[in-house]
N, C-alpha and C positions, 0 to 999 in steps of 0.2 A: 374829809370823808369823800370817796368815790366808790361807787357800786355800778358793777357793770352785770346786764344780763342781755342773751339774744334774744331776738325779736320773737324768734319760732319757739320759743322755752314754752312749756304746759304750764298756764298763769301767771304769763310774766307780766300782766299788769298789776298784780297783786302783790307780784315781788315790790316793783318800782313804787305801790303805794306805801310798802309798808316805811320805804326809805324813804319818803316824802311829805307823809301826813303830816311829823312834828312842824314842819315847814306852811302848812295850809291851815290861815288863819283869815279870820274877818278883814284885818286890813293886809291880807295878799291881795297882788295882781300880779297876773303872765303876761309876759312882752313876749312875744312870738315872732322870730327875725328871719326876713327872707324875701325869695319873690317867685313868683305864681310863672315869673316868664323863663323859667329855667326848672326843668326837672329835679336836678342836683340841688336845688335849692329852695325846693317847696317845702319843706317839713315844716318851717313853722307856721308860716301859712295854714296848712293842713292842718294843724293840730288846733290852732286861734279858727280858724271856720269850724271845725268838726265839736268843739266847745259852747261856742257859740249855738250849733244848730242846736247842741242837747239842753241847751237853757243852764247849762255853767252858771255859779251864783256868783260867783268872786268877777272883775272886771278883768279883759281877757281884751288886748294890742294886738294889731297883727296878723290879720286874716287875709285870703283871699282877694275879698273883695279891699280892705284898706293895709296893703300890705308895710312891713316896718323892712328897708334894704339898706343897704348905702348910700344911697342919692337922698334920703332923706333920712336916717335913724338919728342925727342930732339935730333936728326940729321935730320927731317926734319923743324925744327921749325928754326935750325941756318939755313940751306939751305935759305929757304926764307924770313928769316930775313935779312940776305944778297945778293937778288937779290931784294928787298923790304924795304929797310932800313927804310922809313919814311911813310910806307904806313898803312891807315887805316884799322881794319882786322876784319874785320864779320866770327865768329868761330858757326858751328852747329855740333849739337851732340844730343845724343840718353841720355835718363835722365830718373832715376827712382821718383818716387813721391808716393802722397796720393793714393790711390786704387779709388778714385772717382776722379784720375786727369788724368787719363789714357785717352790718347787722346790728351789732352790739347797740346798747340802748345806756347812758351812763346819765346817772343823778348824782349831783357832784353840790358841795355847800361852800363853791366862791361863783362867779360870775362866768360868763362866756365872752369871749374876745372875736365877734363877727366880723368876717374876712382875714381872719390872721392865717388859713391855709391857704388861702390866694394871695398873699402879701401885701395887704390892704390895713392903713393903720386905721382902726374905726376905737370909737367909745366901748369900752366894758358895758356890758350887758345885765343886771340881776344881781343881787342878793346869792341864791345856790342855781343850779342849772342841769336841766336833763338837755342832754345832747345825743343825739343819732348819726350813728358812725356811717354813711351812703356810701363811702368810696376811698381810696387807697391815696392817702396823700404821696405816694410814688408819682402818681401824674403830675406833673408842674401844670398841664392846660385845664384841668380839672372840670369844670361845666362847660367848654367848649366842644370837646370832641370824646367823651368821656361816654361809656352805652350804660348809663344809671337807669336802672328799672323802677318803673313808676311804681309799679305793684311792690317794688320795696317800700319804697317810700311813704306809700298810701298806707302800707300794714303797720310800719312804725308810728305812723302818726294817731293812727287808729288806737294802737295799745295807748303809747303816751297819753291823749286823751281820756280814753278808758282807764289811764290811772291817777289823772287829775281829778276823774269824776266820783273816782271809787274814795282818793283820798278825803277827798272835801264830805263824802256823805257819812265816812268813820268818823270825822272832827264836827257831826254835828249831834 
């Protein structure tokens, strides 16, 4: 299953929860992959802090302040693999795409593969996965010289959030 909706849609966190809830259960947790020191790469940061501030019930990886990137996601993927042995895992991240997908917000029911649009072999991500289309995988340098707007980025992580918070309060 993949569901795609844009950021600007009238309720689109409403859409995203309806495709997510069956997914938001007691023993979920979000691994939220990224880093704070790259625009083009804050989403899940953003979304793992913006969760966190609203008192999110479920255990939520990956903020701001302790972010989950490449230099460390496989010491923290054993970490909570082993405080979470059996638990279900909703993985978000920041994803390049078509130039007419930018925007686009996708909930998808297999994992995220972080760094594979900058050519980076990293660890699978999650159980299903909302991913935020920021930028045109046409660019090869992509977070380097790339003019990604924050206010994108801040609004997608906003809804995302907003529909993890909506789903978790249906499933209660």
């Amino acid at each position: 299953m993949k569901h795609k909706i844009h950021y600007d849609d009238n309720d689109a966190h409403i859409e995203i929860s309806k495709r997510i809830k069956k997914y938001i259960k007691n023993d979920t947790i979000i691994i939220c992959v990224g880093t704070d020191k790259c625009i083009g790469d804050c989403l899940g940061p953003l979304v793992g802090s913006f969760l966190i501030e609203n008192n999110f019930q479920l255990p939520v990886f990956g903020t701001l302040e302790s972010p989950i990137h490449a230099l460390n996601i496989e010491e923290k993927l054993n970490y909570i693999n082993k405080l979470h042995p059996n638990s279900n895992i909703i993985a978000i991240d920041a994803c390049l795409g078509d130039e007419n997908s930018i925007g686009e917000i996708h909930t998808r029911d297999y994992p995220i593969h972080p760094g594979k649009g900058v050519g980076k072999s990293l660890p699978e991500v999650g159980h299903q996965s909302i991913i935020g289309i920021i930028d045109s995988s046409d660019n090869a340098i992509f977070f380097t010289n790339r003019s990604i707007r924050l206010y994108l980025v801040m609004k997608m992580a906003k809804i995302i959030s907003k529909a993890l918070i909506y789903s978790y309060n249906l499933n209660i």
